[in-house]
VEXDREN-2710 file (C-alpha; in Angstrom, 1 decimal):
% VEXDREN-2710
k/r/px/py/pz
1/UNK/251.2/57.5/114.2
2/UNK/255.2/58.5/115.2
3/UNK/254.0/56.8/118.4
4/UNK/252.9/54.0/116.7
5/UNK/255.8/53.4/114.8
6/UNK/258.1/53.6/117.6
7/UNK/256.2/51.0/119.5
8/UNK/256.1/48.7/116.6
9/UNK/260.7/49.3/116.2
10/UNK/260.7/48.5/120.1
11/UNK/258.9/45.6/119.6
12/UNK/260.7/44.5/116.6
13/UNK/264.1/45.2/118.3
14/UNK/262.5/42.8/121.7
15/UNK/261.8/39.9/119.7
16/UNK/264.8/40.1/117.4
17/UNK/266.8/40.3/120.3
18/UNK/264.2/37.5/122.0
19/UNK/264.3/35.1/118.9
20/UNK/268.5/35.4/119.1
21/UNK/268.3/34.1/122.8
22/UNK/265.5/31.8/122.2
23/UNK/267.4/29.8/119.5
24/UNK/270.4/29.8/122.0
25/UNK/269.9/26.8/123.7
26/UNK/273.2/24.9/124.3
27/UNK/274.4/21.5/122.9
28/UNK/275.8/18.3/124.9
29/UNK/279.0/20.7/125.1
30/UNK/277.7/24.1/125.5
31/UNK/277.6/26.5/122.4
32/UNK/279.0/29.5/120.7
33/UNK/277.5/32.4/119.4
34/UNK/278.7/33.4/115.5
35/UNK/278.2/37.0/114.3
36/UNK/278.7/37.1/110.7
37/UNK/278.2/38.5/107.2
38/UNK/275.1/37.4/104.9
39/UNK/276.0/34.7/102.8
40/UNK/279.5/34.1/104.4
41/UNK/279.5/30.1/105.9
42/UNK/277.4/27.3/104.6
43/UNK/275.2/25.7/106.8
44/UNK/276.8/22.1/106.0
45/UNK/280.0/23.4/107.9
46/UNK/278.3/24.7/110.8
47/UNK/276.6/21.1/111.1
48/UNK/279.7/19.5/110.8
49/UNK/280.9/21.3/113.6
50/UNK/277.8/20.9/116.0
51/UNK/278.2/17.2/114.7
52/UNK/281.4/16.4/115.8
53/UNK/282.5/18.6/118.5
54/UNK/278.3/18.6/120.0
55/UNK/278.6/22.3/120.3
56/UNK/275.5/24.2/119.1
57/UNK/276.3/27.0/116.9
58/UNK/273.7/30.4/117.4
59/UNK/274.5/32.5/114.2
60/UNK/273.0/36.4/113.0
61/UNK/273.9/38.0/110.1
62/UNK/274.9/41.6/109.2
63/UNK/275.6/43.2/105.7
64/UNK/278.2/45.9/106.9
65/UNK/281.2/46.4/109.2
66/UNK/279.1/50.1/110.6
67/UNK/276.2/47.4/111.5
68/UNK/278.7/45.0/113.2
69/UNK/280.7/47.8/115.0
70/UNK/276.7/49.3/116.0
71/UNK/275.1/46.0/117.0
72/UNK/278.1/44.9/119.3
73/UNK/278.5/48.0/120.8
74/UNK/274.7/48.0/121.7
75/UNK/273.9/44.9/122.9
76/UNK/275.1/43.4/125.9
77/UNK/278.4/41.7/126.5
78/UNK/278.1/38.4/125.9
79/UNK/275.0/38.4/123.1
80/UNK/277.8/37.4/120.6
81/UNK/281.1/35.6/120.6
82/UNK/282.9/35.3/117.5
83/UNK/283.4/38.2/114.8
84/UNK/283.9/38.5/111.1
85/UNK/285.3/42.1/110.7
86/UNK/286.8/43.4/107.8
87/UNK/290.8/44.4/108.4
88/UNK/290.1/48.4/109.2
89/UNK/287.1/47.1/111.5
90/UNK/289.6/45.1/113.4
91/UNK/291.6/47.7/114.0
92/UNK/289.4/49.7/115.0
93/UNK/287.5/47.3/117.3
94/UNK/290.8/46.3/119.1
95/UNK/291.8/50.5/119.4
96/UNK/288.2/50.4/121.1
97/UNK/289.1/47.1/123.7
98/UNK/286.2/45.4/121.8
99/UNK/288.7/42.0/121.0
100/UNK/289.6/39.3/123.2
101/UNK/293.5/38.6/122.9
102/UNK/293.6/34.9/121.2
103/UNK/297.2/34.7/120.0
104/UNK/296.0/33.3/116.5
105/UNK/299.3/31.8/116.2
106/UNK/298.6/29.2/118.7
107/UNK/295.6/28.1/116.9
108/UNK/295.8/24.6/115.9
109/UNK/295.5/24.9/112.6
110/UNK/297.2/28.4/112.0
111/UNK/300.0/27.3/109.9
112/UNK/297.5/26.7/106.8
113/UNK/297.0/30.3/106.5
114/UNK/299.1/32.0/103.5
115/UNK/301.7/34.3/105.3
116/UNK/300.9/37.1/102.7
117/UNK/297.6/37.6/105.3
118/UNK/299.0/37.4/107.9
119/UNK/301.0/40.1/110.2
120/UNK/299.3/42.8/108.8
121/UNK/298.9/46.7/110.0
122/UNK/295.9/46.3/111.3
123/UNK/296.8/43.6/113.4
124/UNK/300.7/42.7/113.8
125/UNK/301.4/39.7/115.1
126/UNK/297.5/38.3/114.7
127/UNK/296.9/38.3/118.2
128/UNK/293.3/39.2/117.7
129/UNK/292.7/37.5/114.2
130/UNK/292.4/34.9/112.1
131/UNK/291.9/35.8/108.3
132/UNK/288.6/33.9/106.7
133/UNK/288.5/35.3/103.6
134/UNK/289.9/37.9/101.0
135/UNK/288.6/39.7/97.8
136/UNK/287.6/42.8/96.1
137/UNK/284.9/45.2/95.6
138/UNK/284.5/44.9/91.1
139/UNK/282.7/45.8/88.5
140/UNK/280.0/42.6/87.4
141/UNK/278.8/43.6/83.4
142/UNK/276.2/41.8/81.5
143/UNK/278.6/42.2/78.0
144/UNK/275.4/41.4/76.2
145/UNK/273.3/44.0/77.3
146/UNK/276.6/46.6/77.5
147/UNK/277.9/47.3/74.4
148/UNK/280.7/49.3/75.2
149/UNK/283.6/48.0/77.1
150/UNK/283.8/48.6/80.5
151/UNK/287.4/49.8/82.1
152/UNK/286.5/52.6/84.5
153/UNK/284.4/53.5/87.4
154/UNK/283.7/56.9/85.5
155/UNK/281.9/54.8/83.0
156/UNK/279.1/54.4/85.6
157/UNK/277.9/58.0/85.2
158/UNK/277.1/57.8/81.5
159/UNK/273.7/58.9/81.1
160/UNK/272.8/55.5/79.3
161/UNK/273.1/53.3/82.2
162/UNK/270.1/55.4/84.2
163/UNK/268.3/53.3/86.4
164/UNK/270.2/50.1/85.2
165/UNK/273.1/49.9/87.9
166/UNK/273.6/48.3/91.3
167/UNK/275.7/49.3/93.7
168/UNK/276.7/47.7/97.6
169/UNK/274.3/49.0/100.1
170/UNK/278.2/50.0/101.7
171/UNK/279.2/53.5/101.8
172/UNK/283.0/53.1/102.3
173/UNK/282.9/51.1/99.0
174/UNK/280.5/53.8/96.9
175/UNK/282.1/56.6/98.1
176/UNK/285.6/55.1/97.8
177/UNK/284.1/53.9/94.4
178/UNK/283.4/57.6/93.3
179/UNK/286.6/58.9/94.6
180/UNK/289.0/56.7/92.7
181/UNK/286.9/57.7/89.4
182/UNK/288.4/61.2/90.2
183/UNK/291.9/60.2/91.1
184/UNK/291.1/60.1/94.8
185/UNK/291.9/57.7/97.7
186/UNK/289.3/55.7/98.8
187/UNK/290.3/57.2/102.1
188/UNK/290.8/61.0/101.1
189/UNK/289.7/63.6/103.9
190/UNK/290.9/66.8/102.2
191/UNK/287.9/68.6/102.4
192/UNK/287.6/70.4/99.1
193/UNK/288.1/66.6/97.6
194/UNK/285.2/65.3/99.6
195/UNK/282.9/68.6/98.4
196/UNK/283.7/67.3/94.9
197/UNK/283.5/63.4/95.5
198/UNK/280.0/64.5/97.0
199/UNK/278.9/66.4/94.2
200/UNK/279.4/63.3/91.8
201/UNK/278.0/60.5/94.3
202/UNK/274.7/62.8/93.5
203/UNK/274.8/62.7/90.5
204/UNK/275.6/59.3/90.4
205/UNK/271.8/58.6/91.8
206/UNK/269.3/58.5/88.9
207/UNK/271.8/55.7/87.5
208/UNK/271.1/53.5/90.2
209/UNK/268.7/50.5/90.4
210/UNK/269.5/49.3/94.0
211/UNK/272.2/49.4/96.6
212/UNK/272.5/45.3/97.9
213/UNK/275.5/44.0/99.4
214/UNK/273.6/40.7/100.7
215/UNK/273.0/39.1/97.4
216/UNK/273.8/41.8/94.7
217/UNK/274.3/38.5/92.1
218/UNK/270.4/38.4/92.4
219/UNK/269.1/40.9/90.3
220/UNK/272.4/40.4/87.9
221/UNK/271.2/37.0/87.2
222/UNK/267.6/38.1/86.8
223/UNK/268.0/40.9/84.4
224/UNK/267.0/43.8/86.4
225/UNK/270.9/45.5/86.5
226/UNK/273.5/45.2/83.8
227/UNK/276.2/46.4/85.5
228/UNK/276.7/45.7/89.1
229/UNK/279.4/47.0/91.6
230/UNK/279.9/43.5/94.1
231/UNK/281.5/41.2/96.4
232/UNK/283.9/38.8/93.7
233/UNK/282.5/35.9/95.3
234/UNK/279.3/37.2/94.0
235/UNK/280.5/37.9/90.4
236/UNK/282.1/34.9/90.5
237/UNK/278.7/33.0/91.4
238/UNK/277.0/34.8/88.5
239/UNK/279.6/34.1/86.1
240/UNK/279.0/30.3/86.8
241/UNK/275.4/31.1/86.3
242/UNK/275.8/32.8/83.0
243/UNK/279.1/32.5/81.9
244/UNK/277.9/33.6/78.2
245/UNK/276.7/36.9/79.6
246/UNK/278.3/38.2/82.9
247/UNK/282.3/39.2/83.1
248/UNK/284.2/40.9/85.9
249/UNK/286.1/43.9/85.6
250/UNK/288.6/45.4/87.7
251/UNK/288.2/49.1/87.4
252/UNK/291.4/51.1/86.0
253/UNK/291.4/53.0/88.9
254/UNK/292.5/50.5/91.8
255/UNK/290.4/47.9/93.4
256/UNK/288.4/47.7/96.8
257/UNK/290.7/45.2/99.0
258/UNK/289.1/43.4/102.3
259/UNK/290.4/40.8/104.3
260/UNK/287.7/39.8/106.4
261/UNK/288.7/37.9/109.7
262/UNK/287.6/35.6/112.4
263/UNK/288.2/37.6/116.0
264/UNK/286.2/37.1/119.2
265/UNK/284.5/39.8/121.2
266/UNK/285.9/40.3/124.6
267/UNK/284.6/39.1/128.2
268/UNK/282.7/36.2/125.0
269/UNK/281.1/33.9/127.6
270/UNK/282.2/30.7/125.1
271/UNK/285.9/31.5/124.6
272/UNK/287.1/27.7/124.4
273/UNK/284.1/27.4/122.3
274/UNK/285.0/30.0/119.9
275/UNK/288.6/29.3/119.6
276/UNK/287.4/25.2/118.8
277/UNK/285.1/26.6/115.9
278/UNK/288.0/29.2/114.3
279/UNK/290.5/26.0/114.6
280/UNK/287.4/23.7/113.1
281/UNK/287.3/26.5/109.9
282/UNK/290.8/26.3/109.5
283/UNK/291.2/22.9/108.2
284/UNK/291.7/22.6/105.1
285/UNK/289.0/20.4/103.7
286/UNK/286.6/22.8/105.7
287/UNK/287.6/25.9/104.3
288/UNK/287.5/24.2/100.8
289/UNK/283.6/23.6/101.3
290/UNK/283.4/27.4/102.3
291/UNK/285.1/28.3/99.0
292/UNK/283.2/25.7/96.7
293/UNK/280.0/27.7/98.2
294/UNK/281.2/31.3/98.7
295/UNK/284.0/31.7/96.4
296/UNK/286.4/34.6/97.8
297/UNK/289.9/34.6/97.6
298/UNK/291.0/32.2/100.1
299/UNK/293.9/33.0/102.5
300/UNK/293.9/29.0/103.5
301/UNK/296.5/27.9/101.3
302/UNK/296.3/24.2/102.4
303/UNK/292.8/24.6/101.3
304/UNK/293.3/25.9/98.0
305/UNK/295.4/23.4/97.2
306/UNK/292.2/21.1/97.3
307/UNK/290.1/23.3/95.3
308/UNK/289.5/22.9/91.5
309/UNK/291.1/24.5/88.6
310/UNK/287.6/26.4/87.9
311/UNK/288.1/28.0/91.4
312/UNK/292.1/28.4/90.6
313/UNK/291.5/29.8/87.2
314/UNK/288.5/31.7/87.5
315/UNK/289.8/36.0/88.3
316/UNK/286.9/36.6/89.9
317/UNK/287.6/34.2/92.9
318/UNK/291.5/33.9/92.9
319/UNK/292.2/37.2/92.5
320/UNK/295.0/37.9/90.5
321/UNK/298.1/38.8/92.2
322/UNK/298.4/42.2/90.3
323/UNK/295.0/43.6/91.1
324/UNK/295.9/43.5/95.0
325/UNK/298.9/45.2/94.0
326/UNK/297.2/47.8/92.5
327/UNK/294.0/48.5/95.4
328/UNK/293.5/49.8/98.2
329/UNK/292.7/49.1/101.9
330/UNK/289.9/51.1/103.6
331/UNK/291.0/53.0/106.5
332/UNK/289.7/54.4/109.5
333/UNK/289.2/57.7/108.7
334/UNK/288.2/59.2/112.3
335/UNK/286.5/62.1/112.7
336/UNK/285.5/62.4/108.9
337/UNK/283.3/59.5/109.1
338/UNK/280.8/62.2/109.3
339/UNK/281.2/63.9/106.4
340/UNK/281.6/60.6/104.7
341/UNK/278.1/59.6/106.7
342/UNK/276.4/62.6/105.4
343/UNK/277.2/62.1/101.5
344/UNK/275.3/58.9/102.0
345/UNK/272.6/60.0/103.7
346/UNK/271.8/62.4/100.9
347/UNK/272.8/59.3/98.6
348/UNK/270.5/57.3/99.9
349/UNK/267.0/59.6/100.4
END
């Protein structure tokens, strides 16, 4: 049977990598390859672009910054052109030589980025990357299934909420989650921290429904969670849904801040390519229509200029200014990834 199963993840593996090449046939102009997260771009936008530039656009998913860093690391250079890590990825992938040097600056359309994303740590000067879009990791509650009011990441662990709570299938964000619900970092690597952050992720476990970080809004919106820790552009989207029943909340503790980013891989056989679609995304009425459908925090300030007042006004999209203030970035945390990796793995059994 072990043999069987193997065969059956080679063949899998063949004829995902198969069905990725298959669909890669070029357009009139050649194509690009797109890596990016589940649920990130709507397909209207990458029409428009095949549309008008006759570029073919080949596009996989992923639901983590781990999977990204894996799948580009094993496949062959080439498979995939442009990126969407998360600001620690990016770091990390240009420490590891895995960027191509673009000078985002030079990008037409550069200049409608906010400047409060750009320059940053992880990448000064943007010579790798472009910023797409920004947000935080919060707290989604059904207030009319939830009786008390939620403040606090510690409130997850009440005894009430077993089997009733969703959580991102991300295990910097639940760990980092658990962490700041005992005064920690979300990047702490003291040791006898991590023994006690590891102690309460377990018993964490029988309060938790399912672990999703594709479409956590899902089983919000159908009743099966009442509290949900998610993407805002998620909460957001259920809020719309149900704006009688669902409210975000941004944990006491400190936030979960991302600012994911446009970046292409190096030796990417469709550099030009790649550099046409980041400038395409950068307009501003194009990254309005990513926002009407996905609604992060946008770091295109041209393009929030376009965007309604129920995007403006609504917390769970535009993130207010203080809640930033008051996060925290994920950071590479080098060697005690593996501790980190092995609370999860006993998390997730």
């Amino acid at each position: 049977m072990k043999k069987v199963f193997l065969s059956c993840l080679i063949l899998a593996a063949i004829v995902s990598v198969f069905s990725f090449t298959a669909c890669s046939k070029s357009g009139k102009n050649g194509e690009v390859n797109l890596f990016i997260w589940t649920e990130y771009i709507p397909d209207s936008v990458i029409k428009e672009f095949e549309k008008e530039t006759g570029i073919k656009v080949n596009m996989a998913t992923y639901s983590s910054n781990e999977d990204l860093l894996a799948k580009v690391k094993g496949s062959n250079s080439g498979i995939y052109d442009i990126v969407v890590p998360s600001d620690y990825m990016v770091k990390m992938m240009i420490e590891e030589n895995l960027l191509e040097a673009i000078d985002a600056k030079s990008l037409e359309n550069f200049k409608n980025i906010d400047p409060a994303y750009t320059n940053r740590t992880f990448d000064p000067g943007n010579k790798f990357s472009v910023p797409y879009m920004a947000g935080v990791a919060a707290l989604a509650v059904n207030k009319s299934k939830v009786s008390e009011k939620i403040t606090s990441f510690s409130q997850l662990f009440n005894p009430k909420y077993e089997n009733s709570v969703e959580v991102l299938d991300d295990y910097r964000a639940v760990i980092g989650a658990v962490a700041k619900s005992l005064g920690y970092s979300f990047n702490t690597t003291n040791d006898a921290q991590l023994d006690k952050i590891d102690a309460a992720v377990q018993a964490l476990k029988p309060n938790i429904k399912l672990r999703d970080s594709d479409s956590p809004k899902t089983a919000m919106l159908n009743g099966e969670t009442i509290i949900g820790y998610m993407w805002n552009a998620e909460i957001a989207i259920s809020i719309q849904e149900k704006p009688e029943e669902i409210e975000i909340v941004f944990p006491q503790e400190g936030c979960y801040l991302f600012i994911d980013n446009l970046a292409v891989l190096k030796g990417a056989k469709n550099l030009e390519n790649a550099k046409k679609f980041i400038s395409f995304i950068l307009r501003p009425e194009i990254s309005k229509k990513i926002s009407e459908e996905y609604p992060y925090t946008n770091p295109n300030k041209a393009a929030v200029a376009l965007l309604p007042d129920s995007y403006k006004n609504n917390p769970a999209s535009n993130v207010p200014s203080e809640v930033f203030e008051k996060g925290e970035f994920i950071k590479d945390i080098g060697s005690k990834v593996e501790r980190y990796d092995l609370i999860w793995t006993k998390f997730t059994k």
